[in-house]
ZAKE-333180 format. One record per residue (C-alpha): residue number from 0; x, y, z. Coordinates in pm, 1 decimal. Layout:
BEGIN
<r><i>NUM</i><c1>X</c1><c2>Y</c2><c3>Z</c3></r>
...
This chain:
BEGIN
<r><i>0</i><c1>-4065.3</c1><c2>-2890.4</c2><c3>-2263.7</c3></r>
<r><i>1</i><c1>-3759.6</c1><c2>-3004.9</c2><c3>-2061.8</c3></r>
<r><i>2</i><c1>-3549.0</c1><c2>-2867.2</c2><c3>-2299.7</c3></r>
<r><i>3</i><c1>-3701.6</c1><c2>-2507.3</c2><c3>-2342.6</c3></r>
<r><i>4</i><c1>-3698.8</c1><c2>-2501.9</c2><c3>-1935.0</c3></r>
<r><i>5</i><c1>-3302.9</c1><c2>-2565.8</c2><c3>-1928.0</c3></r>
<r><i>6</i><c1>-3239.2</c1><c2>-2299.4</c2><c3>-2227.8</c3></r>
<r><i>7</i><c1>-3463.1</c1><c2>-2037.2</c2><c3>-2016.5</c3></r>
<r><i>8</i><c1>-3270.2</c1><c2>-2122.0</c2><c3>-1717.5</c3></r>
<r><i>9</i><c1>-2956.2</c1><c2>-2087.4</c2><c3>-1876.2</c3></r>
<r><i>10</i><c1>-3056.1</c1><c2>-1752.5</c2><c3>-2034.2</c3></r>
<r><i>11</i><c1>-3159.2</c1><c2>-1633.1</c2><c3>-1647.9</c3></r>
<r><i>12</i><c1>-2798.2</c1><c2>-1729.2</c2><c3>-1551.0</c3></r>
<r><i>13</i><c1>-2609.6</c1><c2>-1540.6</c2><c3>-1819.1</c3></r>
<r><i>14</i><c1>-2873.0</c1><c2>-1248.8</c2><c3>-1779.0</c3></r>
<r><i>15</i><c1>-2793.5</c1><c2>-1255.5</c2><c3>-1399.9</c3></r>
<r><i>16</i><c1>-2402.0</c1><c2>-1301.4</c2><c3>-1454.9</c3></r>
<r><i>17</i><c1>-2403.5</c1><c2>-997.7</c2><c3>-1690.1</c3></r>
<r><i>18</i><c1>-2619.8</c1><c2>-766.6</c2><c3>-1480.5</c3></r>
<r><i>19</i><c1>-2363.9</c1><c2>-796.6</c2><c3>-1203.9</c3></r>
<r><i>20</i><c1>-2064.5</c1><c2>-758.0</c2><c3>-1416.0</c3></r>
<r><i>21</i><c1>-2216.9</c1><c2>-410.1</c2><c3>-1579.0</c3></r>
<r><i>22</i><c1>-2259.9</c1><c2>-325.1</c2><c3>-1144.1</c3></r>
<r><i>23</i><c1>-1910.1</c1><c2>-391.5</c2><c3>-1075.7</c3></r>
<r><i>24</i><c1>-1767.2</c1><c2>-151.5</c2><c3>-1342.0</c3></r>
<r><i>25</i><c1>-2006.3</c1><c2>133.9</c2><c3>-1254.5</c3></r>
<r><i>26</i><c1>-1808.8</c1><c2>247.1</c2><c3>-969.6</c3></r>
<r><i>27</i><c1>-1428.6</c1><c2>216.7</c2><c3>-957.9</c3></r>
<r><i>28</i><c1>-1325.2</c1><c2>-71.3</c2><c3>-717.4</c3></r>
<r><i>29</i><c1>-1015.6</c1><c2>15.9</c2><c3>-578.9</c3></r>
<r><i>30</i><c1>-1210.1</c1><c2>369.2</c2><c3>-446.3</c3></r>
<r><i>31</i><c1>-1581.6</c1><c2>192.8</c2><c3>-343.0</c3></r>
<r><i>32</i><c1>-1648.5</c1><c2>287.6</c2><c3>-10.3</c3></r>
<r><i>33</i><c1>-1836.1</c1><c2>-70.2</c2><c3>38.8</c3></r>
<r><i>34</i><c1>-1831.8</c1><c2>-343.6</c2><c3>-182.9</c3></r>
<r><i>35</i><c1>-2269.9</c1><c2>-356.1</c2><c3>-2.2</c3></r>
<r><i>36</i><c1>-2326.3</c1><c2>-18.0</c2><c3>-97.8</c3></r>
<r><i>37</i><c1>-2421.4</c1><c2>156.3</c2><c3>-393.5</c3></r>
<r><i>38</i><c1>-2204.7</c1><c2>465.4</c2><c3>-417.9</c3></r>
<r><i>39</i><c1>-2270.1</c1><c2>743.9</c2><c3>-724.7</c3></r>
<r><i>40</i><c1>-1951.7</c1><c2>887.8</c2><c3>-924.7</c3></r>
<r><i>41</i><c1>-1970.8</c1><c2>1161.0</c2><c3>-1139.6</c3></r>
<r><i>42</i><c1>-1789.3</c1><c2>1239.2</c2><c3>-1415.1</c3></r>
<r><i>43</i><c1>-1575.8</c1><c2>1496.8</c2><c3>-1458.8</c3></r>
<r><i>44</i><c1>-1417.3</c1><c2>1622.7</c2><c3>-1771.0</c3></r>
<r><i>45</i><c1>-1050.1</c1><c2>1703.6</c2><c3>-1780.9</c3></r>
<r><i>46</i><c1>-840.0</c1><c2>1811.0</c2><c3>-2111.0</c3></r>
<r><i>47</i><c1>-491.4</c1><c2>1951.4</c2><c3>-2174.7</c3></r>
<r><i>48</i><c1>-412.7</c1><c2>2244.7</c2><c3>-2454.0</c3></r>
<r><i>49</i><c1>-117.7</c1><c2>2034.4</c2><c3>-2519.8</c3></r>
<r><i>50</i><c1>-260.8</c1><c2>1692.8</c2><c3>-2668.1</c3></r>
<r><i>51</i><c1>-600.0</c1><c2>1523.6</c2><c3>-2656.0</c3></r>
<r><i>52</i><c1>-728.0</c1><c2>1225.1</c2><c3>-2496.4</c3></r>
<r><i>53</i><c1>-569.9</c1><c2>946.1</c2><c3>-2676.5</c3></r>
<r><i>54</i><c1>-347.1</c1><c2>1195.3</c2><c3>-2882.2</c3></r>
<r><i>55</i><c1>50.1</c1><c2>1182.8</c2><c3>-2853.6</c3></r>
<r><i>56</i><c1>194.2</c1><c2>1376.7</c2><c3>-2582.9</c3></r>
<r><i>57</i><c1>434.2</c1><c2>1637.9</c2><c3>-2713.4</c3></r>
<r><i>58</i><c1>809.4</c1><c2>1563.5</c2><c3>-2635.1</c3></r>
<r><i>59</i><c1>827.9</c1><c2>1903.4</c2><c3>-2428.5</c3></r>
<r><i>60</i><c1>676.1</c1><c2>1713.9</c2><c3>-2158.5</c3></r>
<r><i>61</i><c1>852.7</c1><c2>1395.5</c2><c3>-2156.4</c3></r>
<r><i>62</i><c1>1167.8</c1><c2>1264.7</c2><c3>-2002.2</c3></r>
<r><i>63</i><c1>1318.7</c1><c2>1333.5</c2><c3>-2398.9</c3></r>
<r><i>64</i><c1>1262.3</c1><c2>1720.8</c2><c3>-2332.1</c3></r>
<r><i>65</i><c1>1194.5</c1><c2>1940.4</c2><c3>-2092.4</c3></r>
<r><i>66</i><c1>1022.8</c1><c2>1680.3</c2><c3>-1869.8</c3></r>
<r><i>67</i><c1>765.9</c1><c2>1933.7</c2><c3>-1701.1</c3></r>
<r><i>68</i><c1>430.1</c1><c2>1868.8</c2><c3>-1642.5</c3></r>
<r><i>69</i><c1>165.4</c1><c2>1918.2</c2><c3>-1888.1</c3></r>
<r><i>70</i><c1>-118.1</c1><c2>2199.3</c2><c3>-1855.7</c3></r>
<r><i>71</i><c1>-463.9</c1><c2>2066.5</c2><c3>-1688.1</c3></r>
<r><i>72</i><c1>-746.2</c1><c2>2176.1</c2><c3>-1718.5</c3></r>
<r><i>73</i><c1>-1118.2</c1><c2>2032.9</c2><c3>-1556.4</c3></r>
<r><i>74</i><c1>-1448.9</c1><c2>2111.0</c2><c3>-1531.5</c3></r>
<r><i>75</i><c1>-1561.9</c1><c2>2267.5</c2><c3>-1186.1</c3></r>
<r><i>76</i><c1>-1686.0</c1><c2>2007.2</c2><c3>-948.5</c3></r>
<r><i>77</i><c1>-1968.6</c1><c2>2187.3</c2><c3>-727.2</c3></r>
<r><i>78</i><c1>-1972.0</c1><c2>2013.6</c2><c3>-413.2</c3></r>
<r><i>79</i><c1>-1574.8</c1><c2>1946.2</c2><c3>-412.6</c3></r>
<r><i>80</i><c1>-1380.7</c1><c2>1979.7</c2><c3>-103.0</c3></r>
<r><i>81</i><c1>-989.2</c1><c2>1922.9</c2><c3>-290.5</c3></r>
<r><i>82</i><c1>-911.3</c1><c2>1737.4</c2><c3>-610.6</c3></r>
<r><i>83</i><c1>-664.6</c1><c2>1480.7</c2><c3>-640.3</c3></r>
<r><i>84</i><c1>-450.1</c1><c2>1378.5</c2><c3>-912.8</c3></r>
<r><i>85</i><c1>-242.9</c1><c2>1048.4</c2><c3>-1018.4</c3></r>
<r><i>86</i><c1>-63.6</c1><c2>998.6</c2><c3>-1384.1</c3></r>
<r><i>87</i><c1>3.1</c1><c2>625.1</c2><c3>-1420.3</c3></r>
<r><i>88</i><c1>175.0</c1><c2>419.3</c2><c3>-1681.7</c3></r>
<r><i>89</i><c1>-12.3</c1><c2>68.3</c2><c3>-1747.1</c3></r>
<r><i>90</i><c1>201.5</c1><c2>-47.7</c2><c3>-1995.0</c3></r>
<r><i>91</i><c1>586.5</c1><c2>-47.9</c2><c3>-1802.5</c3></r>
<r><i>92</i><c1>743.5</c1><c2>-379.5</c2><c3>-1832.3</c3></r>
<r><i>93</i><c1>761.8</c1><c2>-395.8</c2><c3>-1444.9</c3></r>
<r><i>94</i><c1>411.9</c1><c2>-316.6</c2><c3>-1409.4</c3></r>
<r><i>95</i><c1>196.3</c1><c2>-17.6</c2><c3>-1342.2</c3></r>
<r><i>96</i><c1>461.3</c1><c2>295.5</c2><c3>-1306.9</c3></r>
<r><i>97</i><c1>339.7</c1><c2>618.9</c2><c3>-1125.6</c3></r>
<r><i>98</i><c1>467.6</c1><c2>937.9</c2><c3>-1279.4</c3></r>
<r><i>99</i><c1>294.5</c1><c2>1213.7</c2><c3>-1059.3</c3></r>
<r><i>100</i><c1>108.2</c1><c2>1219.9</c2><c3>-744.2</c3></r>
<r><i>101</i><c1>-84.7</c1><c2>1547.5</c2><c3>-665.6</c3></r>
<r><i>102</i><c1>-345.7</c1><c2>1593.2</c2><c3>-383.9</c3></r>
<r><i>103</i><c1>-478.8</c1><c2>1827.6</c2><c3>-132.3</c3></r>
<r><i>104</i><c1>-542.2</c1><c2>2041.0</c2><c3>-518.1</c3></r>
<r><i>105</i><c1>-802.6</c1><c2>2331.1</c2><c3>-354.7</c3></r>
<r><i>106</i><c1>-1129.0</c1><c2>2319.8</c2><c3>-445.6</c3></r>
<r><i>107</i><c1>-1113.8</c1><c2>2643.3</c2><c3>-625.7</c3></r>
<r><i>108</i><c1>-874.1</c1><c2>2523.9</c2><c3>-895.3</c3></r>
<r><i>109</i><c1>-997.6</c1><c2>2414.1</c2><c3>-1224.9</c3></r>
<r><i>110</i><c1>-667.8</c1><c2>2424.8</c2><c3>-1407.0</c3></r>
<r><i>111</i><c1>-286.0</c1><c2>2365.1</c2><c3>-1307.9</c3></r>
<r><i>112</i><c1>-20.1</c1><c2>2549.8</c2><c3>-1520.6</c3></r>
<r><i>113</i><c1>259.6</c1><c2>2354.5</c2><c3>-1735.5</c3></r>
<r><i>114</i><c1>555.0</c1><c2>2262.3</c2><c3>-1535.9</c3></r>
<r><i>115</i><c1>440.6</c1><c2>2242.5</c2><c3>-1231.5</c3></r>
<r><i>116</i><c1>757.6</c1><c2>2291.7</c2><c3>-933.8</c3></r>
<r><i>117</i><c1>904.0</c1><c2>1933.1</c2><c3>-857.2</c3></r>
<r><i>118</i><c1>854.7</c1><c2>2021.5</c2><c3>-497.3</c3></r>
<r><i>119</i><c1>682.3</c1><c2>1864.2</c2><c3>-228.0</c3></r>
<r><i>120</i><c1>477.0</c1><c2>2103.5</c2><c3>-97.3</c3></r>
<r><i>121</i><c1>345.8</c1><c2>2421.5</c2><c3>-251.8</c3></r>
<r><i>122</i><c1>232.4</c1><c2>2733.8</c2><c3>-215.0</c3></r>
<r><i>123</i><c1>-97.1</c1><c2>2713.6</c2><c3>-263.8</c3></r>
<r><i>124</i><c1>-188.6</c1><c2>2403.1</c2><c3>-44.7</c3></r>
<r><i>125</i><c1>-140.0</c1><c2>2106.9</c2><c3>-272.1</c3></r>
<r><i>126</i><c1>143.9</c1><c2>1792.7</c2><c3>-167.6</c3></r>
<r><i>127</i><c1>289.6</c1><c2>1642.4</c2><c3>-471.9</c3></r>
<r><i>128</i><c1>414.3</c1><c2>1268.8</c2><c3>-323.3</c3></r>
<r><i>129</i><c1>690.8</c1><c2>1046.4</c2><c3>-447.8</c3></r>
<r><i>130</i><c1>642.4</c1><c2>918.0</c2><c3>-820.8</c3></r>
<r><i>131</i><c1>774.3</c1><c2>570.0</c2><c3>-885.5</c3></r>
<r><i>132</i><c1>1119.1</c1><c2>745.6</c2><c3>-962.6</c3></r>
<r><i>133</i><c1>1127.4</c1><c2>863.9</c2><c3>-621.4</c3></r>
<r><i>134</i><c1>1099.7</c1><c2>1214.6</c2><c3>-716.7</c3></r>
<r><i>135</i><c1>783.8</c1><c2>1438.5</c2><c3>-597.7</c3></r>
<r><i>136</i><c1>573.5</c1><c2>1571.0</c2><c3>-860.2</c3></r>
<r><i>137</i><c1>600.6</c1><c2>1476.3</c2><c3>-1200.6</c3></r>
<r><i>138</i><c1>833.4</c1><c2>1298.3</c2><c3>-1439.9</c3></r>
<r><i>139</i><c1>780.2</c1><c2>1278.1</c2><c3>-1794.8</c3></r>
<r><i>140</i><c1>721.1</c1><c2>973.7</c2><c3>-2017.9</c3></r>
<r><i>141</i><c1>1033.9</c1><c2>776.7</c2><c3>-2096.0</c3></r>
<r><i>142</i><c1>927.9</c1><c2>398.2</c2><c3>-2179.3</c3></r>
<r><i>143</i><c1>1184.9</c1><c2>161.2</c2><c3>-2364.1</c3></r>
<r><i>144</i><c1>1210.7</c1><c2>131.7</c2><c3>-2754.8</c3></r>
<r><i>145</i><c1>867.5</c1><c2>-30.7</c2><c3>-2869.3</c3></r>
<r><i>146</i><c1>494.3</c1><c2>-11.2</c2><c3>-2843.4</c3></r>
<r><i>147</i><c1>403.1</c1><c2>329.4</c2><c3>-2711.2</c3></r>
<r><i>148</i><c1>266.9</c1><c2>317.2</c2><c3>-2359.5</c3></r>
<r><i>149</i><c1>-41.7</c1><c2>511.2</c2><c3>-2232.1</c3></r>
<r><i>150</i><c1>1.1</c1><c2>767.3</c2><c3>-1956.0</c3></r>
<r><i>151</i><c1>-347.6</c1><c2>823.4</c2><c3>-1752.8</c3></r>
<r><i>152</i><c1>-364.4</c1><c2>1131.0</c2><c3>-1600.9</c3></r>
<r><i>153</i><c1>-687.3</c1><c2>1038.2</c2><c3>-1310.5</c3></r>
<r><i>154</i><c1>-833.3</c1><c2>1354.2</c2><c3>-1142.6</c3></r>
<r><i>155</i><c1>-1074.2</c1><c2>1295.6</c2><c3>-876.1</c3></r>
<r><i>156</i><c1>-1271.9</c1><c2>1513.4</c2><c3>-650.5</c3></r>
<r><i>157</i><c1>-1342.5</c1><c2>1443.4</c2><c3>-308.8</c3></r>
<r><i>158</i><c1>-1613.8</c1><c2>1543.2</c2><c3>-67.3</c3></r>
<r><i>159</i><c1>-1436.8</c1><c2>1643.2</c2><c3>229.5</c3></r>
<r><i>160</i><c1>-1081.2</c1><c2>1812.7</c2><c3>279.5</c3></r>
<r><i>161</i><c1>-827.6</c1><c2>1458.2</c2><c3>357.2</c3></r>
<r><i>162</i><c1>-579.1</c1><c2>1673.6</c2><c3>545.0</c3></r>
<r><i>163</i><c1>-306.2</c1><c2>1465.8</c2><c3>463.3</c3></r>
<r><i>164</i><c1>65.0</c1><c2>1531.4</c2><c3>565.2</c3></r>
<r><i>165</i><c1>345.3</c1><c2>1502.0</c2><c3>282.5</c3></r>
<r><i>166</i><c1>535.5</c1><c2>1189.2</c2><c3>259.9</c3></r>
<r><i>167</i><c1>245.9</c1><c2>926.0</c2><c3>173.2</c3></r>
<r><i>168</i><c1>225.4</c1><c2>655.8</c2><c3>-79.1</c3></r>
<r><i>169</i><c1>15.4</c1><c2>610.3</c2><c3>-359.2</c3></r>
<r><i>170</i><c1>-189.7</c1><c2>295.9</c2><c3>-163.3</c3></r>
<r><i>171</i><c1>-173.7</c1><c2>519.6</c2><c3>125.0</c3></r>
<r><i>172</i><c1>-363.1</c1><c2>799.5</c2><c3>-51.3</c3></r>
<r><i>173</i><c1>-620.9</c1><c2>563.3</c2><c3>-245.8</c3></r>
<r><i>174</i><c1>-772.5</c1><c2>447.1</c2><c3>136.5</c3></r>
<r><i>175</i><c1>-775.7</c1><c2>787.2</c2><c3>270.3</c3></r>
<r><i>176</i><c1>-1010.5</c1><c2>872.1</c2><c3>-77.7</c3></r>
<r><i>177</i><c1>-1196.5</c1><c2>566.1</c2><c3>-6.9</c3></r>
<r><i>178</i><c1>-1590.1</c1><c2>650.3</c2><c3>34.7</c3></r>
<r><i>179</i><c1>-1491.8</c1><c2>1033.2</c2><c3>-0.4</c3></r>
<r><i>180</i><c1>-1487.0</c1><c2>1039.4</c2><c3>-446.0</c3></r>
<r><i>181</i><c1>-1798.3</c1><c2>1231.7</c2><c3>-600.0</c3></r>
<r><i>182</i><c1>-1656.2</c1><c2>1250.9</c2><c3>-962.3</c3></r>
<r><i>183</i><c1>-1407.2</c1><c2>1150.3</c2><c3>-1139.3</c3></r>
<r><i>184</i><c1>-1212.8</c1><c2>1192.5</c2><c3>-1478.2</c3></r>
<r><i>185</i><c1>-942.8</c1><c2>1096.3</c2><c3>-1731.4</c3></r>
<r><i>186</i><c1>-703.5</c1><c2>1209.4</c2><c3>-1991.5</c3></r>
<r><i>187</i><c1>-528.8</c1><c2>956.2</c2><c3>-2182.7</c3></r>
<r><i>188</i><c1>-189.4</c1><c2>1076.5</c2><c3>-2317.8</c3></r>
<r><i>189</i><c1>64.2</c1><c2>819.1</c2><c3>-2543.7</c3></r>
<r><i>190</i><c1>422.5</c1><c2>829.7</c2><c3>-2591.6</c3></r>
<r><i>191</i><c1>635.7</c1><c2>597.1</c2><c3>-2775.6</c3></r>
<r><i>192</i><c1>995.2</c1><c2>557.5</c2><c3>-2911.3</c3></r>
């Protein structure tokens, strides 16, 4: 009887451990707006007519051609007050490497054309920040000789209009978002050499 007790115990523990692991991942941690509330993300679905999620990113937009940005395309969020949009690299050798940084997107916009200007401001609204090149807006794919990397192109919408002036970070720009993320999507792109 002892013995059945401890296993069911056990089994309570694991159940318990697992329930609050499955919690964690439901909403992404570094934009939670507290770790004691619940908060609701939905998803949002954004594609490119030049490669699918998971698909090899054409050289055309990498640093070995034209290095312009990709065409985006998303699904209308309702209740959206701007759109935001990062493109990491996981996979650099130094760490996670930033490739574009695009916010203050309207909330009108369901779509951004291939090669986007490398300014930092413009004309419609949006502020493209400093990539981990130090360049605003975007810079292609170039990773070193080996396994091909994975560029995440994140586009989130936000519930209220962040105002933010030109010249922020990355860090700087995730806790402004913080509590203010209704959906959110990604397009996985790779490139290797």
């Amino acid at each position: 009887m002892k013995r059945i007790m401890a296993i069911l115990a056990l089994l309570m523990v694991l159940t318990a451990t697992a329930l609050s692991a499955c919690a964690q991942q439901a909403v992404p941690g570094d934009l939670k707006a507290d770790d004691n509330m619940a908060t609701q993300v939905m998803a949002l679905d954004i594609t490119s007519p030049a490669f699918k999620d998971g698909e090899r990113i054409p050289v055309k937009y990498t640093a070995d051609g034209d290095d312009m940005s990709p065409p985006l395309n998303w699904s209308r969020v309702e209740n959206a007050s701007e759109y935001v949009l990062i493109c990491d690299d996981p996979d650099a050798p130094g760490g996670t490497f930033t490739h574009w940084i695009m916010y203050n997107i309207p909330s009108g916009f369901t779509s951004l054309p291939a090669g986007v200007r490398q300014e930092e401001e413009l004309d419609y609204g949006a502020i493209q920040s400093k990539n981990s090149m130090g360049n605003p807006g975007y810079n292609g794919p170039s990773p070193p000789p080996g396994k091909p990397h994975r560029y995440i192109f994140k586009l989130y919408a936000l519930d209220a209009r962040l105002n933010l002036p030109a010249g922020i970070t990355k860090d700087q720009l995730l806790t402004a978002m913080k509590g203010h993320v209704i959906a959110e999507g990604s397009l996985t792109g790779i490139y290797g050499r």
